[in-house]
C-alpha positions in Angstrom: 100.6 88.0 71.4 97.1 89.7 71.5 95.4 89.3 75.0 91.7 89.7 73.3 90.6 87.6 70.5 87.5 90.1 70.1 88.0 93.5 69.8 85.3 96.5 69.8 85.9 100.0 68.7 83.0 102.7 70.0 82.6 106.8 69.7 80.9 109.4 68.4 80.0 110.0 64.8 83.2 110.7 63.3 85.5 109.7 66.1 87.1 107.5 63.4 86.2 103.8 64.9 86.5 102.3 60.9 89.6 103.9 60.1 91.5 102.1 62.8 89.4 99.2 63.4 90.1 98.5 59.8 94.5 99.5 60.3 93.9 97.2 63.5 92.8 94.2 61.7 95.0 94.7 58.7 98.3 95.3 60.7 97.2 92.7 63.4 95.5 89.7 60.7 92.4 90.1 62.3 88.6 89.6 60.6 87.2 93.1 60.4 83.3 93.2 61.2 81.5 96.8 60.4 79.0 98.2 60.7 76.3 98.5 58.2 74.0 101.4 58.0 73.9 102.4 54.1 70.9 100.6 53.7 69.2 101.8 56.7 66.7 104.5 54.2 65.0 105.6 57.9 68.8 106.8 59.3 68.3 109.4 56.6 64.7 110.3 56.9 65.9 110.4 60.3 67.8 113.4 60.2 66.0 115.8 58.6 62.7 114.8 60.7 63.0 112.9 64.1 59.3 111.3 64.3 61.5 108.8 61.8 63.4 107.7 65.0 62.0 104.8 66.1 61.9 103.6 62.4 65.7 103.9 62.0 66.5 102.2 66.1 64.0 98.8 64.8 66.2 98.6 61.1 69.3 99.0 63.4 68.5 96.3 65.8 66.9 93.9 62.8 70.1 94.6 60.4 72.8 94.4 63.2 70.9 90.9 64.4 71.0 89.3 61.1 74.8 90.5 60.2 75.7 89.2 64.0 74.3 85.7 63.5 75.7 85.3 60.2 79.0 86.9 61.4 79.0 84.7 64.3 78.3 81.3 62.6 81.7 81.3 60.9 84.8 80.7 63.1 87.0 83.4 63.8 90.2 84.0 65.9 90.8 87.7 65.9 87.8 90.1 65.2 88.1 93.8 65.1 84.6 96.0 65.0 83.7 99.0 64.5 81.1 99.2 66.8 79.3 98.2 69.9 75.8 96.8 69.2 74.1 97.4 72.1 75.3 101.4 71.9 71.4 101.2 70.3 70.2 102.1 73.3 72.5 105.2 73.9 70.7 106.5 70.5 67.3 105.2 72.0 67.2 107.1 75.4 68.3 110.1 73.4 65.2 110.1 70.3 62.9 107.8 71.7 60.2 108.3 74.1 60.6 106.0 77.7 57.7 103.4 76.0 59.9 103.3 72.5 62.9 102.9 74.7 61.4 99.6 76.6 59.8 98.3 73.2 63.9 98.5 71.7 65.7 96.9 75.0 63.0 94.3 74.9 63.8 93.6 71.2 67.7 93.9 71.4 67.3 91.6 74.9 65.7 89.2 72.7 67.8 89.2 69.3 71.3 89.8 70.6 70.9 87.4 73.7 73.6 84.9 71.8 75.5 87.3 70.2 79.3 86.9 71.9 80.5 90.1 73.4 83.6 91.3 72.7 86.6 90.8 75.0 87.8 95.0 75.0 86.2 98.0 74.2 88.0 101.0 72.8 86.7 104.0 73.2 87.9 107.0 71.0 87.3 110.2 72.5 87.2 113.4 70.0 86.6 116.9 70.5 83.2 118.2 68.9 84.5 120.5 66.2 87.1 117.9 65.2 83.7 115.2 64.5 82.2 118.1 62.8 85.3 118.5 60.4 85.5 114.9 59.8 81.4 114.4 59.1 81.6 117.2 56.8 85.1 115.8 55.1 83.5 112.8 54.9 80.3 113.8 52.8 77.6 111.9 53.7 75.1 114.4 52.7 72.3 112.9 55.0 74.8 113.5 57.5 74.5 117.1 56.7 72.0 117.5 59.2 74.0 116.6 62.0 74.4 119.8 64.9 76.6 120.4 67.2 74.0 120.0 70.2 73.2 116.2 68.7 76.9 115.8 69.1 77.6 116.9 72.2 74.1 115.0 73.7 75.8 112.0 71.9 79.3 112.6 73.7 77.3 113.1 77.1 75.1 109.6 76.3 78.6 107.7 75.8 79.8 108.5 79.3 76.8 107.3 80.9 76.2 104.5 79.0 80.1 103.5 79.6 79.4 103.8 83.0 77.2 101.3 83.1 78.8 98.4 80.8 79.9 95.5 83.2 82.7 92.9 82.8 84.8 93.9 80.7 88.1 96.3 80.0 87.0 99.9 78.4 90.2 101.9 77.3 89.3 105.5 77.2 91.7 107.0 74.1 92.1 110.7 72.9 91.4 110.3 69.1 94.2 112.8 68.7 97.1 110.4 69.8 96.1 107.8 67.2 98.8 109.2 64.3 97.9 106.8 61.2 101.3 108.5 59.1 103.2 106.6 61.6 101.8 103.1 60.9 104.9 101.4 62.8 104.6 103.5 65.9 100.9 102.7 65.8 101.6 99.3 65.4 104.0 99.4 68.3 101.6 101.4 70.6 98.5 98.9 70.3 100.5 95.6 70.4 101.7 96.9 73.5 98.1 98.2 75.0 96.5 94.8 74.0 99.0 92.5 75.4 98.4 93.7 78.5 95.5 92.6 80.5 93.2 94.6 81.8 90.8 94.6 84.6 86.8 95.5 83.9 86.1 98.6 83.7 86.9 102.6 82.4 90.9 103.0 81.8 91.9 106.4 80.5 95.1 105.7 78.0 98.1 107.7 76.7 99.3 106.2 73.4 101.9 109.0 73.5 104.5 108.9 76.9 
């Protein structure tokens, strides 16, 4: 039996968070809650011209408010996600200026106050050129725009904003380990990880011993 009834995936861009948050809550008969940013039109005006920054971070906040609330009205005893609303601010400190920055925390202070926070964060950690192959393979032509440098200023924004989540259990897990042509073992290796519990705070994990 499952030690967290709410279960949050995080990483970079192209870490893979959907892939397994959606194996996760297929294998596991969990409700799967993603993240929505195909309607966000300012995310892709966004990267071919950053004054559309502080466009895309208000959308965010507004979208991911209104899917939390309804989300969040409707029972649920297992939820996997794909992401980690608050990591807003990771992409705020990086585009924003410091007075955009305070006008987003203000608004995600006030919007998210009720929304529940999940039980375990999973972090999957990737090499950049690996993310690189996967945005590419992916072919999100907005996402075209992406460079390496945005990447790794991404990467370096994770680790200090990980730093400074409180209260709850962060697994740090090399992206590599997860193998999905071995369903079973994968099965196996996460049933085992989230059974366990663990204290608050940064844990780095071997799926493979």
């Amino acid at each position: 039996m499952l030690k967290y009834n709410h279960i949050a995936i995080a990483g970079n861009i192209g870490a893979g968070k959907t892939t397994l948050s959606s194996f996760l809550a297929k294998t596991f008969n969990g409700d799967l809650l993603l993240e929505e940013f195909e309607e966000n039109e300012f995310l892709k005006d966004f990267y071919g011209d950053n004054s559309y920054a502080l466009h895309a971070e208000v959308q965010f906040v507004l979208d991911r408010s209104k899917q939390l609330f309804q989300f969040h009205s409707q029972p649920h005893n297992l939820i996997f996600s794909d992401y980690y609303p608050l990591k807003s601010l990771i992409f705020s400190k990086m585009n924003l200026s410091s007075k955009e920055f305070d006008l987003i925390n203000e608004l995600m202070g006030s919007l998210y106050k009720t929304v529940p926070k999940p039980d375990i964060l999973l972090f999957l950690n990737r090499p950049l050129d690996e993310l690189q192959k996967n945005i590419i393979s992916r072919g999100r032509l907005y996402e075209k725009e992406i460079s390496p440098d945005y990447l790794f200023s991404l990467s370096k924004g994770y680790e200090n904003f990980l730093q400074r989540i409180d209260g709850i259990p962060i697994l740090y897990i090399n992206a590599n380990e997860i193998n999905l042509q071995k369903p079973e073992w994968l099965e196996k290796s996460f049933k085992e990880l989230l059974s366990h519990q663990h204290s608050a705070g940064i844990k780095r994990i071997n799926l493979i011993k």
